[in-house]
C-alpha angles and dihedrals in degrees: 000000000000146000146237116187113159105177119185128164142231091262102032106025115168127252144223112183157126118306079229101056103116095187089071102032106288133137096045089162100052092164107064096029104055095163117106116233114278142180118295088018074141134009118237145272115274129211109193109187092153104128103305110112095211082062128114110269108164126028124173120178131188132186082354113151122202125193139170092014128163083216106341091221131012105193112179116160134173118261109272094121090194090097122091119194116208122197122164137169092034136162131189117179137157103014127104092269128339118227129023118184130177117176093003129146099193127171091200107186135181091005137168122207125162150133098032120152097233124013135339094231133002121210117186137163132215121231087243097084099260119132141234115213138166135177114199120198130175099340134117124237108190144149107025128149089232144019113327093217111024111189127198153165152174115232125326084343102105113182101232127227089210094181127346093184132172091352135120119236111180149110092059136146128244 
């Protein structure tokens, strides 16, 4: 089983952006790339736990920044529920939607996600029993064309708001 950690600080967060985006380095060829960064300049990035045991099966990301995404982040994992994600100090601007979980059990804290074109997040369960679950504490979720938390399911599977504590939804679409 593998593992993904991507640690950042306050003062130096890592981030996952446009190679436009002039804010964090990028267009160091003005000249011949005239276009502003946009989103789906890139896709996501993608965490695959689904029965491979070379698969990602724990992340945890702190003062990370994603930007011009597709989906900033595609998690689906299998359906050993046993695994909690952590991510804190967060921000998602600028891509289609930002966060797209099936079969995901996340604790997402101090998070920023806003201005995306769909939703904010995205929980979703598989029809093989696994569960998609999120707890939400002291982040803002704003601005988005649609809904800032979408929740579905296939048959008697329901994705699961555990907490949303502390935390401003509003501004949102649809």
């Amino acid at each position: 089983n593998s593992t993904l950690i991507a640690k950042g600080t306050q003062s130096d967060p890592i981030v996952f952006t446009s190679y436009r985006d002039h804010n964090y380095g990028g267009k160091t060829n003005a000249l011949s790339d005239t276009n502003s960064a946009q989103p789906g300049d890139w896709r996501h990035v993608y965490l695959d736990g689904n029965n491979n045991p070379t698969n990602t099966k724990f992340t945890e990301f702190e003062h990370v920044i994603f930007q011009y995404g597709d989906q900033n982040i595609r998690a689906f994992f299998d359906n050993d529920n046993s695994i909690q994600n952590t991510w804190s100090h967060i921000e998602s601007r600028y891509a289609d939607s930002y966060l797209e979980l099936q079969n995901t059990l996340l604790t997402l804290e101090n998070a920023t996600i806003e201005n995306h074109r769909l939703e904010g997040i995205r929980l979703e369960n598989r029809n093989d029993g696994g569960l998609a679950e999120l707890t939400l504490r002291n982040s803002v979720i704003r601005n988005n064309g649609h809904h800032g938390i979408q929740t579905t399911g296939y048959l008697a599977d329901h994705a699961i708001l555990k907490e949303i504590s502390n935390s401003v939804i509003e501004g949102n679409g649809q």
